[in-house]
MARVEXZA-986632 format. One line per 8 residues: number of its first residue (from 1); their letters; for each residue x, y, z of N, C-alpha, C, O. Coordinates in Angstrom, 3 decimals. Example, Ala and Ser with C-alpha at 12.3 -4.5 7.8 and 13.67 -1.06 7.14 Angstrom:
1	as	13.190/-5.690/7.800/12.300/-4.500/7.800/13.200/-3.300/7.800/14.236/-3.319/8.465; 12.850/-2.250/7.080/13.670/-1.060/7.140/12.900/0.030/7.870/13.409/1.138/8.039;
//
This chain:
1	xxxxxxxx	0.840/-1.169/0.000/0.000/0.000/0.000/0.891/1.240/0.000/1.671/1.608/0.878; 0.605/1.802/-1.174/1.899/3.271/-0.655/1.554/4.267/-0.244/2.210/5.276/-0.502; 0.136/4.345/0.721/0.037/5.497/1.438/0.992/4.941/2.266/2.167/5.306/2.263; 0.399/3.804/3.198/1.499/3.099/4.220/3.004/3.418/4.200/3.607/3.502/5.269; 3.615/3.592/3.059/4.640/3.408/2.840/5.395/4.690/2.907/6.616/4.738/3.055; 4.429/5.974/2.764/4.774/7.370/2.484/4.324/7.369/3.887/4.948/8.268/4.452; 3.688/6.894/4.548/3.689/7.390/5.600/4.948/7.278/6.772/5.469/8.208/7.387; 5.234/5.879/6.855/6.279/5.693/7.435/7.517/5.841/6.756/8.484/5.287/7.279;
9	xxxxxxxx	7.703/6.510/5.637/9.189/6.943/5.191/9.218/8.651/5.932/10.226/9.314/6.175; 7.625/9.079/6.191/7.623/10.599/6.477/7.760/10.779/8.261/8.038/11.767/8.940; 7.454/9.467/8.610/7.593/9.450/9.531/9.511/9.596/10.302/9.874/10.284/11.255; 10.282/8.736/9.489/11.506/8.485/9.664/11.835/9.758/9.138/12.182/10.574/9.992; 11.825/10.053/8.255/12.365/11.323/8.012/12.138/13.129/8.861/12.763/14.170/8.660; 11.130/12.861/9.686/10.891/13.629/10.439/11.156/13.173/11.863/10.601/13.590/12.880; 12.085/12.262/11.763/12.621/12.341/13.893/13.713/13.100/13.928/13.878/13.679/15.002; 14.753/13.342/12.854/15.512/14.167/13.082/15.313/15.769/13.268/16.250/16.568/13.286;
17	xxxxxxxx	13.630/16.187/13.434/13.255/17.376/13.418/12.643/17.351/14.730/12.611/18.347/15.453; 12.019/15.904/15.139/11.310/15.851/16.281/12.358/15.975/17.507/12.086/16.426/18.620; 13.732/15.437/17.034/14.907/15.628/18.145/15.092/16.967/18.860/15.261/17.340/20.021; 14.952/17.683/17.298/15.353/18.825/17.623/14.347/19.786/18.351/14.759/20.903/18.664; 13.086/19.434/18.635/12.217/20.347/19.707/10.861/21.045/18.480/10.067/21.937/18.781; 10.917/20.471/17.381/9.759/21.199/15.946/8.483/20.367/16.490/8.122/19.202/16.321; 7.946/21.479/17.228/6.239/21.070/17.390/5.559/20.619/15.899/4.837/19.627/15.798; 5.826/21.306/15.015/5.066/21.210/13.805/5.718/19.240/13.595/5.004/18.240/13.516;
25	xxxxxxxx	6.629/19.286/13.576/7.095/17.934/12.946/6.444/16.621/14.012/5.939/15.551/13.671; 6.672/17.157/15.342/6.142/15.846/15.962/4.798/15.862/15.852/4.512/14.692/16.109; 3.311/16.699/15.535/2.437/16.800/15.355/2.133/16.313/14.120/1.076/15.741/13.854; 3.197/16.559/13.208/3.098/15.893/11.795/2.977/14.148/11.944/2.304/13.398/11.236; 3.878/13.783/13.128/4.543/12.633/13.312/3.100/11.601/14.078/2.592/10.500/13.862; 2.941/12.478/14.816/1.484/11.918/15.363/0.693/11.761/14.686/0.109/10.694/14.874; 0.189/12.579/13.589/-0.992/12.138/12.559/-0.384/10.989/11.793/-1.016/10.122/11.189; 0.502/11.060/11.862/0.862/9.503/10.788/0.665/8.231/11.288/0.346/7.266/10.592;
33	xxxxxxxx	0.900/8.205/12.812/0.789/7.450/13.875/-0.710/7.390/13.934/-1.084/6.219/13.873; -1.602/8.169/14.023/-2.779/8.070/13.890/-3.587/7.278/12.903/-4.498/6.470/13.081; -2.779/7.905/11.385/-3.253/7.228/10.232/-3.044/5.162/10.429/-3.743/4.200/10.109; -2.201/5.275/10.859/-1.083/3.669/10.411/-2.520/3.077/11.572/-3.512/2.447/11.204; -2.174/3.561/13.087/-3.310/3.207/13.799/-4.750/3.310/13.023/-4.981/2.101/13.000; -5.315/3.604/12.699/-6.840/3.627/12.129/-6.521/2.434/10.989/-7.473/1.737/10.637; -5.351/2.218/10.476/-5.678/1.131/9.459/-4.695/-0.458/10.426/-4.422/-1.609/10.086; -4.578/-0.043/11.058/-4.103/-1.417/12.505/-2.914/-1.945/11.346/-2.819/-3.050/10.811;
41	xx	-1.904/-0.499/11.150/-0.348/-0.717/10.724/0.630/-0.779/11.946/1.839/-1.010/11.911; 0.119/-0.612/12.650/1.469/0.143/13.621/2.473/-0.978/14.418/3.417/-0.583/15.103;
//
């Protein structure tokens, strides 16, 4: 599935922003977490 797949590449690619203290990115990071959860990816 390549939402799945965009999701968790966007996910990895945004911890190096979440390290750094970017509300926007870990909020980004959570909806993806959300998404993967609603389709019982996680």
């Amino acid at each position: 599935m390549r939402a799945v797949t965009a999701v968790r590449g966007m996910r990895r690619d945004l911890g190096r922003f979440r390290t750094r203290g970017l509300r926007c990115a870990a909020e980004l990071g959570e909806r993806g977490v959300d998404f993967l959860a609603a389709h019982q990816l996680v």
